[in-house]
N, C-alpha and C positions, 0 to 999 in steps of 0.2 A: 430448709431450703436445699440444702447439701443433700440429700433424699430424693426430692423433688428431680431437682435435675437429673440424678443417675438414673430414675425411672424413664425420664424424657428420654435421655443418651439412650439409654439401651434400645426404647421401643422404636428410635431413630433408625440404626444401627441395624434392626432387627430385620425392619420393613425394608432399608435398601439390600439385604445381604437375599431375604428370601421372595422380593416382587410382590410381597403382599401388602393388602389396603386394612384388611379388617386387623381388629383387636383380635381379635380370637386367632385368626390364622398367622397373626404374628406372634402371637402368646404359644401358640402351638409349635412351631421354628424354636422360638429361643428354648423351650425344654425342650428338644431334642439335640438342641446345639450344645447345652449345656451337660445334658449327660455323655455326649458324645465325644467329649472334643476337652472340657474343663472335669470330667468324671463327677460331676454334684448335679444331684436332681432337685428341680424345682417344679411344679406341676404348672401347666398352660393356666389352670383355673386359679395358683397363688399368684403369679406375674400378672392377669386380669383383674385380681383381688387388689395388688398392688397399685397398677394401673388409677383402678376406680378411687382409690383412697385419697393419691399422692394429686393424682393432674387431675378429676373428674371432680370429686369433691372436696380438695382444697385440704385435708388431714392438717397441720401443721405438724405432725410428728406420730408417726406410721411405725408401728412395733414392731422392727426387723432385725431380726441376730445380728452378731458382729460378722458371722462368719458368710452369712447370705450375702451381707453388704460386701466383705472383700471379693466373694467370687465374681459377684454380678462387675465391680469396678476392675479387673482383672481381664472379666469379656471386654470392657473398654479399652486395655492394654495399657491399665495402672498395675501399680504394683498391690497395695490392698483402697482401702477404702478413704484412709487418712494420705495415701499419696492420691487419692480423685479428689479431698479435700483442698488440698492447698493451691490447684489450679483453679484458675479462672480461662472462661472460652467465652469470646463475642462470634455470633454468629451474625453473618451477614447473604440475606440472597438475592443475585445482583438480578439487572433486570434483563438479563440472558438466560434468568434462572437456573447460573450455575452459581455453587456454594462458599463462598469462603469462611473461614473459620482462624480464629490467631487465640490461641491457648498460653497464656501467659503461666507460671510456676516459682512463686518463690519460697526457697526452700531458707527458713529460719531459725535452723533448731539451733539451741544452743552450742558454740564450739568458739575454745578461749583461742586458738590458731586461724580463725577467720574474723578478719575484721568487717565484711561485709557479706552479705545472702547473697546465695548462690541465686541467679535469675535466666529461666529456660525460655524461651521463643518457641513456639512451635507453629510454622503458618502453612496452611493448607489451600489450595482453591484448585477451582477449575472451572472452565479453562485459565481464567484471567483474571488479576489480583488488583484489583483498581485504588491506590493507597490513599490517594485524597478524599475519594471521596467515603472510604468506608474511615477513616478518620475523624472525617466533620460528621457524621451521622453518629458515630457511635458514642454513647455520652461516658462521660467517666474515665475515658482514657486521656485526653489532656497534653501537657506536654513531655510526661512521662513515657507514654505510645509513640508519640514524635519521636523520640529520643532512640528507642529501640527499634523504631523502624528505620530511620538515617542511617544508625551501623548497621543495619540490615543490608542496606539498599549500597553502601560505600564497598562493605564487604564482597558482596555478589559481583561489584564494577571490576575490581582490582581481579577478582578471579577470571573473569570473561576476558580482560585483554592483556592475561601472562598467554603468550606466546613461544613453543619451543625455536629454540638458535638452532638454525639446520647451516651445517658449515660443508661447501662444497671443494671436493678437491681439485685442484687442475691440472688435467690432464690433456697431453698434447694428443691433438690428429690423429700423428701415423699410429699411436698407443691403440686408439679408441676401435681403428681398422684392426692391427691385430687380434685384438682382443673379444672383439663382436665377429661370432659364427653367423657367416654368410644362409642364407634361410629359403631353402628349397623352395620353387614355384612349381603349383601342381596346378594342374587343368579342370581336375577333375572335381563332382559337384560334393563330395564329400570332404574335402578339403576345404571347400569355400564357409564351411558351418564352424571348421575350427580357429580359432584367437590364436593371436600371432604370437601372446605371450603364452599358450596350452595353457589356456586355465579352462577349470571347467565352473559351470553352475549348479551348485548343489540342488535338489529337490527342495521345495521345502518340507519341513518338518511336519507332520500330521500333527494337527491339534487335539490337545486332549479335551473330552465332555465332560465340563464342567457345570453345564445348564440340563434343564429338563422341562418338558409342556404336557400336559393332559390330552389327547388325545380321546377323551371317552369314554373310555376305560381302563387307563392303567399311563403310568408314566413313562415316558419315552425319553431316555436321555441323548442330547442334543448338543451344535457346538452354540456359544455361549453367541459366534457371530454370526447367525442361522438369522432369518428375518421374519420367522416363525411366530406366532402371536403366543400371549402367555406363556414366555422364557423364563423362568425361576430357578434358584439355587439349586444344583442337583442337589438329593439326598437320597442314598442308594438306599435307605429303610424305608422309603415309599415306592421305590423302582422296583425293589423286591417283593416286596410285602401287599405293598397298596393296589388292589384291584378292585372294580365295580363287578356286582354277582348279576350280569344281564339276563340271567335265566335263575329267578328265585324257585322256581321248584324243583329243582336240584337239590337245595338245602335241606338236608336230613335233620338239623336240631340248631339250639342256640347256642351253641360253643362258637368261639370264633367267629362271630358274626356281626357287624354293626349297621347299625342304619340312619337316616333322617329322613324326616318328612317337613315334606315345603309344600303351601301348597295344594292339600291333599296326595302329594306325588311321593311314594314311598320309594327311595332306590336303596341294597345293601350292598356290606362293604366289607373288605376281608380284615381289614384292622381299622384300628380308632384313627382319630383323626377328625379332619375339613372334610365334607365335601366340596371336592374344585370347581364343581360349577355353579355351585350356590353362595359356598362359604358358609355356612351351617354345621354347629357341631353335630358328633356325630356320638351316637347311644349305643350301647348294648342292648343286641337285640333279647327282648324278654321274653318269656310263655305267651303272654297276653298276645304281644304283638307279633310272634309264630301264628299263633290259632287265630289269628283273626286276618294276617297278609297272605300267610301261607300256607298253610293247611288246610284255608276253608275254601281257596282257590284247589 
């Protein structure tokens, strides 16, 4: 079951991080994520493999190293795979269809200096965290969830109404007169734009692009708050790398070449990968399929 879930988490995880729908183009994201960013390669076709095993056809127990398991539980921001075991997560999607989530963690191991387990809270939502009712719906938590939600909820109150003591001094009149520089009156229309206290307002900050869309033929990186259709995770190895060959007779040989066909409709591609407008993987272009797209046009 412990299996099960980490495949869920991940392909969860996967599909909000990179906007995709399909299996494949999210199996495709998480190995690039994974060599990129965790340095361990796992291929788009074993994570599909997995996929099919664990949630498609029910495996009860899927032949996975130790060490695949720690990384993959690691992208979830466990520590290995036996700290993804000991949590428990109810997930709840409310009917604003935004997400909460309360990750419960009790840590058990043996220590003669603790007399009781150590127990982690972790609650997530958004926007809005509706505690009755995901308590009455959710089974198994009881009045044990009551319990940690109450200090939850006491905790939060006591911190929202410490307020700082602002202690003011008093000072007389004539003090305030001396003290406050009498403040030039100008006429003039460039003086009307300036704050009586000269502050200025900064610019704001340039956003960095974080997002990117298809365009057609090649990736365009974009800001993330662009209202742009098909906004997805940038990744600068498809920004770089990834182009559609709108002019196949151009291509001199099968080196560096990929394709799919949908369709009947043959398009090529500078590296592996999706195609973005189909979502169809994508092949090394072979002899066969030279001589018979390209060469014999």
């Amino acid at each position: 079951m412990s299996k099960k879930l980490l495949i869920r988490e991940i392909f969860e995880k996967g599909k909000r991080e990179s906007g995709r729908d399909s299996k494949s183009g999210i199996a495709y994201y998480l190995s690039l994520h994974f060599q990129d960013n965790l340095k361990f390669e796992i291929s788009d076709k074993t994570f599909i493999r997995y996929y099919n095993a664990l949630l498609r056809d029910s495996e009860e127990d899927k032949n996975i190293d130790t060490q695949t398991l720690d990384k993959m539980s690691q992208y979830l921001e466990f520590k290995d795979f036996k700290d993804f075991c000991k949590t428990e997560t109810f997930t709840k999607i409310n009917q604003d269809s935004s997400r909460t989530s309360v990750s419960v963690r009790i840590d058990d191991e043996d220590d003669s200096d603790k007399k009781h387990p150590n127990i982690t809270v972790n609650i997530t939502t958004n926007p809005i965290l509706k505690f009755q009712e995901f308590l009455a719906k959710q089974s198994g938590f009881g009045l044990f969830g009551l319990i940690i939600f109450g200090g939850f909820l006491i905790n939060n109150y006591f911190k929202e109404v410490e307020k700082p003591i602002v202690k003011f001094a008093e000072v007389k009149g004539s003090e305030i007169a001396k003290e406050t520089p009498k403040k030039e009156i100008s006429t003039s229309d460039e003086s009307k734009n300036i704050p009586d206290d000269d502050t200025r307002i900064e610019p704001p900050k340039e956003e960095k692009m974080q997002c990117m869309f298809w365009d057609g033929k090649e990736y365009i990186p974009a800001h993330c708050s662009e209202t742009s259709n098909g906004l997805i995770a940038l990744d600068r190895k498809l920004v770089d790398n990834f182009k559609k060959i709108t002019t196949p007779d151009t291509i001199a040989s099968i080196k560096n070449v990929w394709y799919s066909k949908h369709q009947n409709v043959v398009e090529f591609f500078t590296s592996d990968g999706v195609n973005p407008e189909n979502g169809k993987e994508l092949h090394e272009l072979s002899q066969h399929m030279f001589d018979k797209y390209i060469k014999g046009n």
